[in-house]
Structures are given as C-alpha cells and as structure tokens.
C-alpha positions as CSV (number, residue, x, y, z in Angstrom):
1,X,53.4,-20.3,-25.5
2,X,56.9,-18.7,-24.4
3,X,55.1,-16.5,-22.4
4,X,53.7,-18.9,-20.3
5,X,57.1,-21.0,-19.9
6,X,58.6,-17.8,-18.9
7,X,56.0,-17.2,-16.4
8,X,56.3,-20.5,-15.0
9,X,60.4,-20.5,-14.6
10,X,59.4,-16.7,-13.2
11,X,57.3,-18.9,-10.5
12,X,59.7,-20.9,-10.0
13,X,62.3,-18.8,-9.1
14,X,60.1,-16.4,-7.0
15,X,59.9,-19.6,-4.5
16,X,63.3,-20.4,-4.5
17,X,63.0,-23.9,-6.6
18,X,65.8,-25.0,-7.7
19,X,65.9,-28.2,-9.6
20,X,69.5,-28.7,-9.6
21,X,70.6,-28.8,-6.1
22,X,68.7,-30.7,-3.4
23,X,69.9,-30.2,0.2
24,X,71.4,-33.1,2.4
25,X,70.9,-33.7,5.8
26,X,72.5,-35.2,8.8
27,X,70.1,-36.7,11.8
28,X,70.4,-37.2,15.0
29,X,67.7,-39.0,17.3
30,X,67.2,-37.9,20.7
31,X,65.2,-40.4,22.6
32,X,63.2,-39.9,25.8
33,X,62.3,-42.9,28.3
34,X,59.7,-42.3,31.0
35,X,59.0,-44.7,33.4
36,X,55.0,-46.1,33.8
37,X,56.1,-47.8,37.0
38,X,54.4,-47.8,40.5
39,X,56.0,-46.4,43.7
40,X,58.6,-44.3,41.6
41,X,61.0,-47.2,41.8
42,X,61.2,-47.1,37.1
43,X,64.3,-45.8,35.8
44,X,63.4,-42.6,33.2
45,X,66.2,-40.8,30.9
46,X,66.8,-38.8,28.1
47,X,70.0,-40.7,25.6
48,X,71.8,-39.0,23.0
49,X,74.5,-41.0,21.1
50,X,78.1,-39.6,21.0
51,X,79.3,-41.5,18.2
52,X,78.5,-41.9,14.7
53,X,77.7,-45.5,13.7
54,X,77.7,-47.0,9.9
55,X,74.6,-48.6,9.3
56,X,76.0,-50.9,6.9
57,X,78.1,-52.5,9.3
58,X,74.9,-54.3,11.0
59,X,73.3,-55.0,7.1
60,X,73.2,-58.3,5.5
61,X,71.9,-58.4,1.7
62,X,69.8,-60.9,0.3
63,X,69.5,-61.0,-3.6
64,X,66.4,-62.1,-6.2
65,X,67.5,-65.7,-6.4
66,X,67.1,-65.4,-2.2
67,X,70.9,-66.0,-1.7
68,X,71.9,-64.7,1.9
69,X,74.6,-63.1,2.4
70,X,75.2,-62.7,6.3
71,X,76.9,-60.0,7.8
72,X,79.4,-61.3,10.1
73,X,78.8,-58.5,12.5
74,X,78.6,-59.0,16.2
75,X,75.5,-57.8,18.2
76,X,78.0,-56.3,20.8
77,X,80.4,-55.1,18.3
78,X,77.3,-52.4,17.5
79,X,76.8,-51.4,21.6
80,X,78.0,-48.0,21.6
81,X,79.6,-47.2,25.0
82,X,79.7,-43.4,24.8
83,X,76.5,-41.6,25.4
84,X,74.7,-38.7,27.2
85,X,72.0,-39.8,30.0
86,X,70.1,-37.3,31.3
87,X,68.2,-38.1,34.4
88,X,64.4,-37.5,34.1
89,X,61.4,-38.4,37.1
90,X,58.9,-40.8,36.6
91,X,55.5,-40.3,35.9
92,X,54.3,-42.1,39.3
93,X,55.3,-41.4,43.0
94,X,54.2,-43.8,45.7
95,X,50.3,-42.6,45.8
96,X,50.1,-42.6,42.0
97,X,50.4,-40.0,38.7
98,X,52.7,-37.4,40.3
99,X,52.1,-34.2,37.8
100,X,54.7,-32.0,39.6
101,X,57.5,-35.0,38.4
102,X,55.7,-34.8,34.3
103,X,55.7,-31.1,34.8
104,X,59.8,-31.2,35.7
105,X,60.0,-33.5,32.9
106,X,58.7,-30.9,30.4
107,X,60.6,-28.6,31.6
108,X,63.6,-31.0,31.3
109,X,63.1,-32.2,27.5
110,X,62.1,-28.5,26.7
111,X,65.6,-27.5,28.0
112,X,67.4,-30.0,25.7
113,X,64.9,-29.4,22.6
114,X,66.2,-25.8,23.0
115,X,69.7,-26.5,23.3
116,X,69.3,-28.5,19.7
117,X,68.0,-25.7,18.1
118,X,70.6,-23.8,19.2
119,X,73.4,-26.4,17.9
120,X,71.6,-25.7,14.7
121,X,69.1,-28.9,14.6
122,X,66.0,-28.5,13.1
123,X,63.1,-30.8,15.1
124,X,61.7,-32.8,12.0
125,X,59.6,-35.2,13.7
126,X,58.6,-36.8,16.7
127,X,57.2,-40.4,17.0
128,X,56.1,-42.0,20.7
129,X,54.7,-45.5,22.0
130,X,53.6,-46.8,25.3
131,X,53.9,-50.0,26.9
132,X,51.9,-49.9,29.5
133,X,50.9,-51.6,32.8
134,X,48.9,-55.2,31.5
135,X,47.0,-55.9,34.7
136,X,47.3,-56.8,38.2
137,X,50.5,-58.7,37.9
138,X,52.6,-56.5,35.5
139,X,53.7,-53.2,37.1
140,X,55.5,-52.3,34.4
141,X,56.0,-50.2,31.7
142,X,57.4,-47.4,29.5
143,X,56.2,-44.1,27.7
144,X,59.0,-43.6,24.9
145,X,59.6,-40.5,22.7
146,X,62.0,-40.1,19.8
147,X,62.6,-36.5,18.3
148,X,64.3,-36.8,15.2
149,X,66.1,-33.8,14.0
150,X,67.8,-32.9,11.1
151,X,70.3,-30.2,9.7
152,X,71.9,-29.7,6.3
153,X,75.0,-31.7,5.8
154,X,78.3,-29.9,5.7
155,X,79.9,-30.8,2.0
C-alpha cells in the first residue's frame, strides 16, 4: 500500500502538480467589430481598454429574503474614455463581399494577436456573434469577435 501512494505522489510530481499553489491570472478582452453593412458606408474597429475598471463598482446585491440593495452607480460614471481604436475595413464594398478588405482584416487582427503574445498574453479563448442583415429594409449589421487572453498575475 505505500508503494502505491508513493508511486502516485511520484506521478504527481513527474507532471508538475502541485496542490498547494494555483496560479492567478489577469485578463484583458480585445474585441473586434466588423461591419455587415452595404456600400462600405459601416464603421469596423478593433477596441482595447486602457484602464482597469472594478467590477464591483457597477454590482448591486440582492440577499435570500430578496432585499435589494442598489448600487448607486451611474451608467456614465462606468464609460471609460481612454481606449485604443484600431481602424479595420468592412466586409462589403459597393458591389458586395469585398474579400481583399476581410483578407486586410486578417492580416490586421493577426498583427495585434501577435503583438499580445509578445506583451506576454496568452490567447485563452475566443467567442463571436453576428447580427446580421434582417431583410429588405434592414441594412445593417455587425460580425463581433472577443479574444480573451490571460497571463499570470504579478503577486
């Protein structure tokens, strides 16, 4: 029976498990906008925040007896004003789907992916929706990319 429980922490340390120390991470969310919007006129961009921002100031806590308690917060006190744009094209041109514009996008968001990696971000996940053009009479829409990265916390 010791044997095996000293085979097992021998496993265990041959992976690198450690059970005491967990690492922390900072994020950061890069978002990409792409237009969906005929004759080129949509507005597309990459936005990275500048400023760190406390959650907590924007959270309000209700309890089990369903008491509220409101957080006082503005909605414009949480606008942050300092932030990177980065122009991108959109994905149509005046005869439709212009793939040379998507193409210059990729190399774009490639560019700035890169440049994370190098600041030491880790790309943990990526999450994307459309809205899209609803018929006849819309003419609008947005393709919307977030790449969430990650990298251990400085303690």
């Amino acid at each position: 029976m010791r044997k095996k429980v000293l085979f097992f922490v021998f496993l265990l340390s041959m992976f690198g498990f450690d059970v005491a120390s967990q690492t922390v991470y900072e994020y950061k969310i890069i978002t990409t906008v792409e237009s969906i919007v005929p004759m080129g006129v949509g507005r597309s961009r990459i936005v990275e925040f500048n400023v760190p921002m406390d959650y907590k100031k924007a959270t309000s806590t209700r309890d089990e007896a369903n008491k509220f308690k409101q957080n006082k917060t503005k909605r414009k006190e949480l606008k942050i004003s300092s932030f990177n744009e980065t122009k991108l094209l959109n994905f149509y041109s005046m005869v439709g789907i212009n793939f040379q514009n998507i193409a210059s996008n990729d190399a774009l968001i490639s560019s700035k992916l890169t440049q994370m990696s190098k600041d030491g971000w880790e790309l943990f996940t990526v999450t994307s929706g459309v809205e899209s053009d609803a018929g006849k009479n819309d003419g609008k829409g947005i393709f919307i990319t977030r790449y969430i990265f990650r990298r251990p916390l400085q303690q």
